[in-house]
Biopython code that builds the backbone (N, CA, C, O; Angstrom):
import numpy as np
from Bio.PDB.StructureBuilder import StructureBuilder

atoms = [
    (1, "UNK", "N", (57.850, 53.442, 10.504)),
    (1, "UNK", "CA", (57.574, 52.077, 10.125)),
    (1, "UNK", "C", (56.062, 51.882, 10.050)),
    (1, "UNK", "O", (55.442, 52.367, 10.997)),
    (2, "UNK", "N", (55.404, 51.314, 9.179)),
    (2, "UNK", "CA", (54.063, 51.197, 8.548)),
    (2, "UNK", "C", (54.145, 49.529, 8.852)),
    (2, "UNK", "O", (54.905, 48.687, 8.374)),
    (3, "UNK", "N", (52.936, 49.383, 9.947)),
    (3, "UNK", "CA", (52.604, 48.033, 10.075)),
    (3, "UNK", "C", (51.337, 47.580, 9.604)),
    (3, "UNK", "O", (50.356, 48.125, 10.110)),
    (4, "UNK", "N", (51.113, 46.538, 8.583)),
    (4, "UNK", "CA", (49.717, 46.114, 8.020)),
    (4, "UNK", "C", (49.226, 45.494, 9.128)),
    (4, "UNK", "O", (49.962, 44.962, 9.958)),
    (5, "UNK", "N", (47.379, 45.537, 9.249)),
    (5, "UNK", "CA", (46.769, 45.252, 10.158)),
    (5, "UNK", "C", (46.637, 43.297, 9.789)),
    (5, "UNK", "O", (46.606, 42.611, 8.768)),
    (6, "UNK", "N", (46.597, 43.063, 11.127)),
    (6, "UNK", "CA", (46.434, 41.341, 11.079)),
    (6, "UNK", "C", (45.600, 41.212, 10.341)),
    (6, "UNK", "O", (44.728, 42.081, 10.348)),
    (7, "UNK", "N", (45.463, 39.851, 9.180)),
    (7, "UNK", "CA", (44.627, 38.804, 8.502)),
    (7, "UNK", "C", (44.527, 37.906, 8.884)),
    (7, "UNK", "O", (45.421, 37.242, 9.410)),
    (8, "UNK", "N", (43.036, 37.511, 8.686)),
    (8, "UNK", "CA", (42.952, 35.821, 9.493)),
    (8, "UNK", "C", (42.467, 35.369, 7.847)),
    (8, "UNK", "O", (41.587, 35.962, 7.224)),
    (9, "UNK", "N", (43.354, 34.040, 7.260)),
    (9, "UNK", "CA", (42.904, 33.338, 6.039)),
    (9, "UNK", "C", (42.408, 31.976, 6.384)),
    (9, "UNK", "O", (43.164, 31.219, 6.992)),
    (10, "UNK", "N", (41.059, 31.546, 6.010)),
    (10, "UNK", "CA", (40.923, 30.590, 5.920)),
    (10, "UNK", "C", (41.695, 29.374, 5.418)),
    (10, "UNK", "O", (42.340, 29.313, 4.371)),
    (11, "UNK", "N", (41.539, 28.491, 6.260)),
    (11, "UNK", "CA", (42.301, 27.068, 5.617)),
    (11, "UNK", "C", (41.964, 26.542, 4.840)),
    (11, "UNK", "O", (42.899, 26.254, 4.093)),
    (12, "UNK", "N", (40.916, 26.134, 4.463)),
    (12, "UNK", "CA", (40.407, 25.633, 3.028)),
    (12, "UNK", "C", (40.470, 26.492, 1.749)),
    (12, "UNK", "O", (40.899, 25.968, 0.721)),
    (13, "UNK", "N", (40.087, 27.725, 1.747)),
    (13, "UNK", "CA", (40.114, 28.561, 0.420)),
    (13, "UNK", "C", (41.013, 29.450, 0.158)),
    (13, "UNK", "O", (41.311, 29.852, -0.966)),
    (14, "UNK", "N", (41.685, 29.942, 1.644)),
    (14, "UNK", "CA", (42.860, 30.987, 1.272)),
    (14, "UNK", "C", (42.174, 32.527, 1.346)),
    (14, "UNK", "O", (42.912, 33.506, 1.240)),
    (15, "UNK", "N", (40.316, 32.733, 1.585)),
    (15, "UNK", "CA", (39.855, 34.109, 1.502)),
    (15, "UNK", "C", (40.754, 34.666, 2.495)),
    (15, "UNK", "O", (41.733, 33.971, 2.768)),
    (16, "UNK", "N", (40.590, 36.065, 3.245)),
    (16, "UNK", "CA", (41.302, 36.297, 3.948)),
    (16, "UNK", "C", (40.423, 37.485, 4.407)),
    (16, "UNK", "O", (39.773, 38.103, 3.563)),
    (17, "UNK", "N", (40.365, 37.928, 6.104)),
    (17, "UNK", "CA", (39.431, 38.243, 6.248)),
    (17, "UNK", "C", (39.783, 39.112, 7.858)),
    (17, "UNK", "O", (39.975, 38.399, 8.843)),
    (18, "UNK", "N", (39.843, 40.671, 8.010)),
    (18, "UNK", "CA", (40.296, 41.677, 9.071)),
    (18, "UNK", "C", (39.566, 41.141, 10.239)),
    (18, "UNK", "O", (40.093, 41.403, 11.320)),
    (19, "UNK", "N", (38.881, 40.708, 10.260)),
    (19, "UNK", "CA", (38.336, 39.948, 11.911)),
    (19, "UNK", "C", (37.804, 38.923, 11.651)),
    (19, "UNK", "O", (37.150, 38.644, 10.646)),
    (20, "UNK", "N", (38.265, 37.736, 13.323)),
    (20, "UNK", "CA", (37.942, 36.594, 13.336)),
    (20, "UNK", "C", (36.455, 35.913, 13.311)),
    (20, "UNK", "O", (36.082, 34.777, 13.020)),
    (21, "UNK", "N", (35.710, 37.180, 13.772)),
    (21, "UNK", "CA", (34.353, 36.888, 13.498)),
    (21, "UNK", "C", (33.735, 36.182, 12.184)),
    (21, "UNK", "O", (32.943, 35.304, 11.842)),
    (22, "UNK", "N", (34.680, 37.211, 11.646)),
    (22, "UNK", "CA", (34.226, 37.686, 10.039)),
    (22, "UNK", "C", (34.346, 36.291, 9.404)),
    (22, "UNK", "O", (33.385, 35.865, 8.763)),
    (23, "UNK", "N", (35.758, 35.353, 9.575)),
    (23, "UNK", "CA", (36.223, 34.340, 9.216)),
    (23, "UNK", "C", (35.649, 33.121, 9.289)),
    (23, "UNK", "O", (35.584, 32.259, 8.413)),
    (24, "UNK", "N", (34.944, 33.098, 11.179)),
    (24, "UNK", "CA", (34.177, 32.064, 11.106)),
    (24, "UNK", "C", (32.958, 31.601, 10.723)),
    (24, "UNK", "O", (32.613, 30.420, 10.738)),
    (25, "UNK", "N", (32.248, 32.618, 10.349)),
    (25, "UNK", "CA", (30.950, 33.028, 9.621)),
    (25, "UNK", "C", (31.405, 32.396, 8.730)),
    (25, "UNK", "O", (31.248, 31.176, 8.742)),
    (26, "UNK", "N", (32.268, 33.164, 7.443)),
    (26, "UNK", "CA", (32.559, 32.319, 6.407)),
    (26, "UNK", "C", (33.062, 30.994, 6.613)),
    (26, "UNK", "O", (33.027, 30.606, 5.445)),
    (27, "UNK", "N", (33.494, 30.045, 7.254)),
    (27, "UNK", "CA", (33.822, 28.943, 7.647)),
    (27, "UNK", "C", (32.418, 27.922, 7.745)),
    (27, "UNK", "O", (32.136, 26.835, 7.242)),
    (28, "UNK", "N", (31.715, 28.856, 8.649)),
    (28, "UNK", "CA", (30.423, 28.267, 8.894)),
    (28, "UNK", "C", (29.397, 27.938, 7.792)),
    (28, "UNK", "O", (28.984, 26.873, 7.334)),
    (29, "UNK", "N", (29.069, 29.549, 7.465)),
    (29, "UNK", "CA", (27.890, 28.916, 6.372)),
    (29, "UNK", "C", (28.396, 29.478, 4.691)),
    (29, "UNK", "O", (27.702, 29.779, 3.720)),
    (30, "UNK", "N", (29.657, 29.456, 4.849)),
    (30, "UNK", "CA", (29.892, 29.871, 3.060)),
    (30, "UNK", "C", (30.657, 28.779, 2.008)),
    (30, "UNK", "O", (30.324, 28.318, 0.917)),
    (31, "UNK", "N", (32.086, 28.557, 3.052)),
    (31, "UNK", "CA", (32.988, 28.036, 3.364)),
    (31, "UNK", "C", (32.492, 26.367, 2.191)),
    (31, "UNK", "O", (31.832, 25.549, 2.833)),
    (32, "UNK", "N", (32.718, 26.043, 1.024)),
    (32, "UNK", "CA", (32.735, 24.573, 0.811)),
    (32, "UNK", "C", (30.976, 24.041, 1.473)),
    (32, "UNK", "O", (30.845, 22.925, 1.975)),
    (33, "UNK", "N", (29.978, 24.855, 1.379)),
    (33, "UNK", "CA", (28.746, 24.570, 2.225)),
    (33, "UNK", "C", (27.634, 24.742, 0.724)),
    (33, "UNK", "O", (27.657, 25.617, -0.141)),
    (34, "UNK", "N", (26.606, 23.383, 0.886)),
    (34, "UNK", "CA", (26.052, 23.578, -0.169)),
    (34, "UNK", "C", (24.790, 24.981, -0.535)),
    (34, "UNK", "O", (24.822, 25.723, 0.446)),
    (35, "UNK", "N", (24.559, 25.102, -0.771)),
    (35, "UNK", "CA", (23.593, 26.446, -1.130)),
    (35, "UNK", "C", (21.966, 25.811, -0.602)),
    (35, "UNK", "O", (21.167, 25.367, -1.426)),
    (36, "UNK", "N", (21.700, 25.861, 0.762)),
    (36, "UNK", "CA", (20.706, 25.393, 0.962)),
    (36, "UNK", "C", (19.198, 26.274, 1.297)),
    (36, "UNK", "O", (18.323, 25.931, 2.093)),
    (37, "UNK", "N", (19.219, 27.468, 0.440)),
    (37, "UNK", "CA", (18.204, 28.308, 0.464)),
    (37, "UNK", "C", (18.049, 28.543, -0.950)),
    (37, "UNK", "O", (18.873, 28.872, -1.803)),
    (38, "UNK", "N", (16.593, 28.259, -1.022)),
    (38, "UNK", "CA", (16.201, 28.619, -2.521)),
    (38, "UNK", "C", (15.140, 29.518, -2.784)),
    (38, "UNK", "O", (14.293, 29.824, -1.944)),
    (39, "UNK", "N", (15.189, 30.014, -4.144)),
    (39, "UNK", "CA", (14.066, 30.888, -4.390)),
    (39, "UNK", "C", (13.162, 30.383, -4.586)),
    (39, "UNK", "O", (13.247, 29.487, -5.425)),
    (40, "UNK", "N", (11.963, 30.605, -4.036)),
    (40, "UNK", "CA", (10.783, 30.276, -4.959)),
    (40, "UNK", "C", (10.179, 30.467, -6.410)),
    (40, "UNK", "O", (9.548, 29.755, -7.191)),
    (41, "UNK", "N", (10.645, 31.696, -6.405)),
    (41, "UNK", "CA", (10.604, 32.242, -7.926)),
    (41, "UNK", "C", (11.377, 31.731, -9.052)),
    (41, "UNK", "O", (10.819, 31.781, -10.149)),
    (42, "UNK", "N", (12.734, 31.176, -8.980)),
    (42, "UNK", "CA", (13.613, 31.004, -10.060)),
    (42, "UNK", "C", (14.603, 29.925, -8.946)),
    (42, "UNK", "O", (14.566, 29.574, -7.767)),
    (43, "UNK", "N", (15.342, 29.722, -9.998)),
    (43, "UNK", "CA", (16.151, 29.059, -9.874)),
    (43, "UNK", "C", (17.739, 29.420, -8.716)),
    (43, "UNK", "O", (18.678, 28.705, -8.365)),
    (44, "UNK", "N", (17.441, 30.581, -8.491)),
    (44, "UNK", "CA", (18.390, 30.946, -7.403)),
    (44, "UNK", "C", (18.739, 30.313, -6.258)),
    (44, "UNK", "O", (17.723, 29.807, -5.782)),
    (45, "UNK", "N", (19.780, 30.079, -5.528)),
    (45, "UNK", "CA", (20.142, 29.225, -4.603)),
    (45, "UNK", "C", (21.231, 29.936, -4.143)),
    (45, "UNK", "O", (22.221, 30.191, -4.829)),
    (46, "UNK", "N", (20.981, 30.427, -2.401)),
    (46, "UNK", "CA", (21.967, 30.957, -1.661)),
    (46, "UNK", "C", (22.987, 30.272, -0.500)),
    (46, "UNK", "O", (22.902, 29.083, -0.804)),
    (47, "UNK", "N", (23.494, 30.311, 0.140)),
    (47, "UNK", "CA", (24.259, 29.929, 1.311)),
    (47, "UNK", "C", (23.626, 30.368, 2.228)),
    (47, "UNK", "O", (22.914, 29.584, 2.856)),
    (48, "UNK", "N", (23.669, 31.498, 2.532)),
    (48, "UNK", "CA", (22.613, 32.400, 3.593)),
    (48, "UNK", "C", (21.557, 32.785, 3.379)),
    (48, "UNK", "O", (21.274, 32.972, 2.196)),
    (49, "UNK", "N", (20.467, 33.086, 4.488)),
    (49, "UNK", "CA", (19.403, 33.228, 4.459)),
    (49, "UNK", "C", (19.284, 34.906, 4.024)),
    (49, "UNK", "O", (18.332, 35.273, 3.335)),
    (50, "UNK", "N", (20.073, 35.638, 4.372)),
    (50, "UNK", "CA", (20.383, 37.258, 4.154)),
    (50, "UNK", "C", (20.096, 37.271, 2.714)),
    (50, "UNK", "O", (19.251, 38.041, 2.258)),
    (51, "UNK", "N", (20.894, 36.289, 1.823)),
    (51, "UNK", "CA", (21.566, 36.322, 0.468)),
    (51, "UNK", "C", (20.283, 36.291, -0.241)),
    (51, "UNK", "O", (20.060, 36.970, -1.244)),
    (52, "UNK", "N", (19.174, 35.232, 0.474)),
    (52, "UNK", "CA", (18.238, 35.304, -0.571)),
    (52, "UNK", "C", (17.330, 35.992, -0.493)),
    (52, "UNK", "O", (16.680, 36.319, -1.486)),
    (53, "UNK", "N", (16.948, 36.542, 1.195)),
    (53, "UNK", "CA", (16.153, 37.806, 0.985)),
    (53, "UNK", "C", (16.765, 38.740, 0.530)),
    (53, "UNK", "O", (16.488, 39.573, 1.393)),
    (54, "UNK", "N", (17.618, 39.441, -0.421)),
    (54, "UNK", "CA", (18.071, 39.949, -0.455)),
    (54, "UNK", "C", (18.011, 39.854, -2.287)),
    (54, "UNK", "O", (17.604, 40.569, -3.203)),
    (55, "UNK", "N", (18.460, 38.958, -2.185)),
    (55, "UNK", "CA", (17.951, 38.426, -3.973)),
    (55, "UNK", "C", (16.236, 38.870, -4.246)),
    (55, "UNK", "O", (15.672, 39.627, -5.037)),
    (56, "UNK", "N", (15.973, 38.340, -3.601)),
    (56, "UNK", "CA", (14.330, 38.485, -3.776)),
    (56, "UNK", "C", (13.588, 39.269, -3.592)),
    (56, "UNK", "O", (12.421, 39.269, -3.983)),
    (57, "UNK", "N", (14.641, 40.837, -2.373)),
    (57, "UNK", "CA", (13.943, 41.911, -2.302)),
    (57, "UNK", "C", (14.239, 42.264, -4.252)),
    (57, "UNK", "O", (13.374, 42.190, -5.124)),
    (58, "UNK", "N", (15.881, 42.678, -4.463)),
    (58, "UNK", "CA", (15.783, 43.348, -5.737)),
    (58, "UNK", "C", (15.582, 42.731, -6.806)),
    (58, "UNK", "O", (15.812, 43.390, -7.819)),
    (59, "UNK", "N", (15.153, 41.455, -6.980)),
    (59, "UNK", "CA", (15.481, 40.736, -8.250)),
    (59, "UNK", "C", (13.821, 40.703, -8.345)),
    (59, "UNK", "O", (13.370, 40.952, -9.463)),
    (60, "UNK", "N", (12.845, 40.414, -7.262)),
    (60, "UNK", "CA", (11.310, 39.942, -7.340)),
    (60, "UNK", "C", (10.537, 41.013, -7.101)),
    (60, "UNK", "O", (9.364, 41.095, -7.468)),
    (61, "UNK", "N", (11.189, 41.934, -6.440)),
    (61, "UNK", "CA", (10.078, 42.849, -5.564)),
    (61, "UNK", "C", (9.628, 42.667, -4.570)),
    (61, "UNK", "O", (9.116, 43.660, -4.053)),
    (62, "UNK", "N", (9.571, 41.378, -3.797)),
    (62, "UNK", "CA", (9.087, 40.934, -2.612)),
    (62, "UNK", "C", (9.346, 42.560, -1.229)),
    (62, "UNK", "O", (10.471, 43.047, -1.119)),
    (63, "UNK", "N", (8.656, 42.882, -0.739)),
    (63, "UNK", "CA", (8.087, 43.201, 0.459)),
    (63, "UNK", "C", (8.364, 42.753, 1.593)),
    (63, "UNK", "O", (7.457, 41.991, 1.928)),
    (64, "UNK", "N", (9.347, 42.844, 2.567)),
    (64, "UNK", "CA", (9.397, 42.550, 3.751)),
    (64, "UNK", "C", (8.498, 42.906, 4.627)),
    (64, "UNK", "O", (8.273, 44.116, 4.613)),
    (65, "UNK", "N", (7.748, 42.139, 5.578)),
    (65, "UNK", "CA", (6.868, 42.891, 6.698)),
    (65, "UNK", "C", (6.845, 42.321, 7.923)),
    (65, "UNK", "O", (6.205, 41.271, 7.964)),
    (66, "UNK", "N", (7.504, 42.797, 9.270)),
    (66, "UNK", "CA", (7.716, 42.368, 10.236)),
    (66, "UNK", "C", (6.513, 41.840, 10.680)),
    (66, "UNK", "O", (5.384, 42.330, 10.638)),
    (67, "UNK", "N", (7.157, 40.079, 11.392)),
    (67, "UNK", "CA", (5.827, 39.790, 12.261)),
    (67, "UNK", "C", (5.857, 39.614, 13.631)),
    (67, "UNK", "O", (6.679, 40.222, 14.318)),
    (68, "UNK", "N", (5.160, 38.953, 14.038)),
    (68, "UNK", "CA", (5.321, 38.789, 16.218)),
    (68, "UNK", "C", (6.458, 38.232, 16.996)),
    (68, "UNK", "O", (6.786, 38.378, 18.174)),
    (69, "UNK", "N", (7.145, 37.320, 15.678)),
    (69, "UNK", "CA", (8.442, 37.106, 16.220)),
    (69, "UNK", "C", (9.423, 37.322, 16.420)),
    (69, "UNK", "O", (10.343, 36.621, 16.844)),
    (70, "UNK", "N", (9.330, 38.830, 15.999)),
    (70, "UNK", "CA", (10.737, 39.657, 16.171)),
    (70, "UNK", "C", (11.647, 39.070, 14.299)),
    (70, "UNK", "O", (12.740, 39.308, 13.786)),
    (71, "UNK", "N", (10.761, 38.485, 13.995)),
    (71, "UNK", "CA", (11.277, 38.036, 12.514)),
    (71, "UNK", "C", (11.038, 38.807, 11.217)),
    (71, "UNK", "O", (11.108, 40.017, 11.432)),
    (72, "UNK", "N", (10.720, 38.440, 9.649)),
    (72, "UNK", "CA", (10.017, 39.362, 8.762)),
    (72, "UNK", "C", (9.484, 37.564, 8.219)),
    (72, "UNK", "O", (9.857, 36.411, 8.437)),
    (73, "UNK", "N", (8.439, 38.257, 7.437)),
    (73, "UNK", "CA", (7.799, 37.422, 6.379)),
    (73, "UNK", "C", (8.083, 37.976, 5.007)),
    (73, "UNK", "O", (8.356, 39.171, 4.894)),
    (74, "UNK", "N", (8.035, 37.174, 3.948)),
    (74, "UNK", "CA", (8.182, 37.961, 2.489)),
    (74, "UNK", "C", (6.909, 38.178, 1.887)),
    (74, "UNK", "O", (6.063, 37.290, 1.774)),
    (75, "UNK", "N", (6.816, 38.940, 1.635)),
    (75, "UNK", "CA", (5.143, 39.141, 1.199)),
    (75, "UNK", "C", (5.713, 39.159, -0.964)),
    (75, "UNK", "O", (6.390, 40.081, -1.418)),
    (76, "UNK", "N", (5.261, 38.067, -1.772)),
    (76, "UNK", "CA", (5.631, 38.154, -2.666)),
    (76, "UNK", "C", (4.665, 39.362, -3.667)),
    (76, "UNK", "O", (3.531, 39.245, -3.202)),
    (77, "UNK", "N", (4.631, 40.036, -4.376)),
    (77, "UNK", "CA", (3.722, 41.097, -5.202)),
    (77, "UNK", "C", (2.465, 40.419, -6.123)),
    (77, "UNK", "O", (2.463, 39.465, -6.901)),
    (78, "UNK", "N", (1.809, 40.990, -5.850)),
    (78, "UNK", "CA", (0.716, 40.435, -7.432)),
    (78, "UNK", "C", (1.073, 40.741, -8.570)),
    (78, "UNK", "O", (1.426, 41.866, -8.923)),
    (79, "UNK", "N", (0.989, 39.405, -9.491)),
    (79, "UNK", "CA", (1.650, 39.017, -10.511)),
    (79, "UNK", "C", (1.145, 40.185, -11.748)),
    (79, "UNK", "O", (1.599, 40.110, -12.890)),
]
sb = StructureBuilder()
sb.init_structure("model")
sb.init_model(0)
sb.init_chain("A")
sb.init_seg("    ")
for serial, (resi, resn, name, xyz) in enumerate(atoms, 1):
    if name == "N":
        sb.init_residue(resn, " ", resi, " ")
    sb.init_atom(name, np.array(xyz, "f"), 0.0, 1.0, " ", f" {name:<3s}", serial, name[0])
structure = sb.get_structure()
């Protein structure tokens, strides 16, 4: 007998998602949530903060460079 591993589906959208972690993340900041990170460069607009460094490493070129806060800064390229 072949048992499928538990799904947790969100209530609002129906995604569906192998751990509860995973679910409430999306609940939290994906979930029906407006896109409140933007590019500077263009017109891009993310949900998460990941999404847009992430946009902006491959789409701009931007440069990540760790600073004192255990954080990164984006260092944008010369034009």
């Amino acid at each position: 007998m072949f048992i499928l591993p538990r799904r947790e589906y969100c209530d609002k959208c129906g995604r569906s998602y192998s751990k509860k972690a995973n679910l409430d993340r999306h609940k939290k900041y994906e979930c029906e949530v407006d896109r409140n990170f933007s590019c500077p460069g263009c017109p891009y607009k993310a949900k998460r903060k990941e999404h847009l460094k992430r946009h902006m490493i491959f789409i701009h070129n931007v440069i990540l460079k760790p600073n004192d806060n255990n954080s990164q800064d984006l260092i944008l390229p010369n034009p």
